[in-house]
C-alpha positions as a LaTeX table, in Angstrom:
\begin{tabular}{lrrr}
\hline
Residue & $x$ (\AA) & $y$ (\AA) & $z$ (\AA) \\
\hline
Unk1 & 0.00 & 0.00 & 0.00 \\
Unk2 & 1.04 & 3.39 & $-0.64$ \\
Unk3 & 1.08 & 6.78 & 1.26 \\
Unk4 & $-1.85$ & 7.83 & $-0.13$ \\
Unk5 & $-3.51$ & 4.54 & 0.85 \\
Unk6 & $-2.53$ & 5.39 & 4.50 \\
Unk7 & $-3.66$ & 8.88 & 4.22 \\
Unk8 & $-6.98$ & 7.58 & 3.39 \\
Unk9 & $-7.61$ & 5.43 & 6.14 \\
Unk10 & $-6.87$ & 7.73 & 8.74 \\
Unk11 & $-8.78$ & 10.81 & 7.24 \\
Unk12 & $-11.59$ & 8.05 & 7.23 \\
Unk13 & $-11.01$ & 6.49 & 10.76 \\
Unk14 & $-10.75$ & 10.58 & 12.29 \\
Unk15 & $-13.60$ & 11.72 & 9.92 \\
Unk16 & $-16.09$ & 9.01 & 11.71 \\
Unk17 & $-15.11$ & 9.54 & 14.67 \\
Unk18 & $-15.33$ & 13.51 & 14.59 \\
Unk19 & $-18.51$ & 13.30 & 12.90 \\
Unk20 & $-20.31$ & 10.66 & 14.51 \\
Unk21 & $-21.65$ & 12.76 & 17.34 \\
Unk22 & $-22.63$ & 15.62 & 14.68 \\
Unk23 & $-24.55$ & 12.86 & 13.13 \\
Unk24 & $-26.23$ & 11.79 & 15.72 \\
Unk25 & $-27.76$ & 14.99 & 16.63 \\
Unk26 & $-28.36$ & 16.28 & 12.82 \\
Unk27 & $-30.70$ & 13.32 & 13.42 \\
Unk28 & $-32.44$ & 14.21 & 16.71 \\
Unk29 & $-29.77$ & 11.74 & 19.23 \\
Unk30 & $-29.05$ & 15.00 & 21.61 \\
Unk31 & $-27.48$ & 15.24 & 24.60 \\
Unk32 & $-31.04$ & 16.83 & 25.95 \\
Unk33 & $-32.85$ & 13.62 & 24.47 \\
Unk34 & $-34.67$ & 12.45 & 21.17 \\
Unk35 & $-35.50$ & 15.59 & 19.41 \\
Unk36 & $-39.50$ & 15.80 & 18.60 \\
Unk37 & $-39.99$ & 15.44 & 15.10 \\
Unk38 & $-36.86$ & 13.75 & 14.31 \\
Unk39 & $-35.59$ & 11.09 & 12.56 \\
Unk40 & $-34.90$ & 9.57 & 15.89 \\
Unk41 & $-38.08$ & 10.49 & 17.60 \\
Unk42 & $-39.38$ & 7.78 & 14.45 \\
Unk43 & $-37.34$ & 5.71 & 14.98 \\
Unk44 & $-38.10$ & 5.45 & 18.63 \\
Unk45 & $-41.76$ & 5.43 & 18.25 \\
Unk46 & $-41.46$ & 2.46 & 15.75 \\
Unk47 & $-39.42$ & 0.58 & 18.63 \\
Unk48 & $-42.10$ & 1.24 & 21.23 \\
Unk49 & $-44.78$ & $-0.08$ & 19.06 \\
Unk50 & $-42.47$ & $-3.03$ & 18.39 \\
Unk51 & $-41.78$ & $-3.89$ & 21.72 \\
Unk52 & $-45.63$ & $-3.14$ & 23.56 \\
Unk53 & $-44.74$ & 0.53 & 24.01 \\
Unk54 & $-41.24$ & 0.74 & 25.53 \\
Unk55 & $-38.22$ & 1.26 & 24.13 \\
Unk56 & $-35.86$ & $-2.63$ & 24.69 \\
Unk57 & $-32.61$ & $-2.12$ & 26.84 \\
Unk58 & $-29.89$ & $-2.89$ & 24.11 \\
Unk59 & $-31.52$ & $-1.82$ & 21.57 \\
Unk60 & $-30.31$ & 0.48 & 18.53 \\
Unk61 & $-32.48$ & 3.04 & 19.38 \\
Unk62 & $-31.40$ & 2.65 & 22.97 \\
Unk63 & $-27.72$ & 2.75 & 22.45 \\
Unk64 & $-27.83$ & 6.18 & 19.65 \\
Unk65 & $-29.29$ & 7.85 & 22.03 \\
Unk66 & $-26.96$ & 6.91 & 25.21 \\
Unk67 & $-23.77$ & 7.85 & 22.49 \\
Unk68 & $-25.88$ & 11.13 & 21.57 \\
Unk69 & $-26.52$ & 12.55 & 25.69 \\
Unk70 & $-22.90$ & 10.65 & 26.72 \\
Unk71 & $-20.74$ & 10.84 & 23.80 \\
Unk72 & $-19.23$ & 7.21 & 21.92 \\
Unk73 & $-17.76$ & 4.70 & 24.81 \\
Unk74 & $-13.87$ & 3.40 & 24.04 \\
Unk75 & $-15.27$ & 0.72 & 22.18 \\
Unk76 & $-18.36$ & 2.60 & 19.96 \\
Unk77 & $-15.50$ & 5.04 & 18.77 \\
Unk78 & $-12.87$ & 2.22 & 18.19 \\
Unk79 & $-15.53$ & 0.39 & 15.89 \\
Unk80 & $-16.57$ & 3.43 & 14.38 \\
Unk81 & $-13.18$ & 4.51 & 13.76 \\
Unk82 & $-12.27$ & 1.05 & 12.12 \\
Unk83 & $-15.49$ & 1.66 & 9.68 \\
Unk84 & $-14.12$ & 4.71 & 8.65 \\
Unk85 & $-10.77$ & 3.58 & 8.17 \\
Unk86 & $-12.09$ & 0.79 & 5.87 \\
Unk87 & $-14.39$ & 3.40 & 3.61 \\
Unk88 & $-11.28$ & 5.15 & 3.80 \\
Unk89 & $-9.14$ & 2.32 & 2.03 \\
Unk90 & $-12.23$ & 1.38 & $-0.23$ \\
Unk91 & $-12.43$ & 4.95 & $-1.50$ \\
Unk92 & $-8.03$ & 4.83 & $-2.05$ \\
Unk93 & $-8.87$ & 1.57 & $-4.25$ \\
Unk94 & $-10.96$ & 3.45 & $-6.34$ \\
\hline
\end{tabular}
């Protein structure tokens, strides 16, 4: 692999990882809760219907919105970091 190879997976890996959180609140995941109206607040009203009218423990809805009020744990931003880093090598193979 090149330098520019390299250089591509770790503007990917750092590009996920700063924009994750931005993400997650463009789509109503904020650190005050779901935003009404959102994307999110859909997504969590599907859930609730899903599940008898609460949202599961575990769940995706359920763990965006603990990364959007606390931030990505060690191992949300490591895995989201290695996603990036692969579109990042995908996109050098181009």
């Amino acid at each position: 692999m090149g330098l520019l190879t390299y250089i591509a997976i770790a503007a990917g890996a750092g590009g996920a990882v700063i924009s994750a959180p931005i993400v997650l609140g463009a789509v109503g995941f904020t650190s005050a809760g779901i935003a009404a109206g959102s994307y999110a607040a859909g997504m969590m009203s599907s859930a609730a219907i899903a599940n008898g009218g609460g949202v599961a423990a575990g769940s995706l809805v359920a763990v965006l919105q603990s990364a959007g009020m606390a931030g990505l744990s060690g191992s949300a931003t490591a895995a989201v970091a290695s996603a990036g880093g692969t579109a990042g090598l995908l996109a050098a193979l181009i």
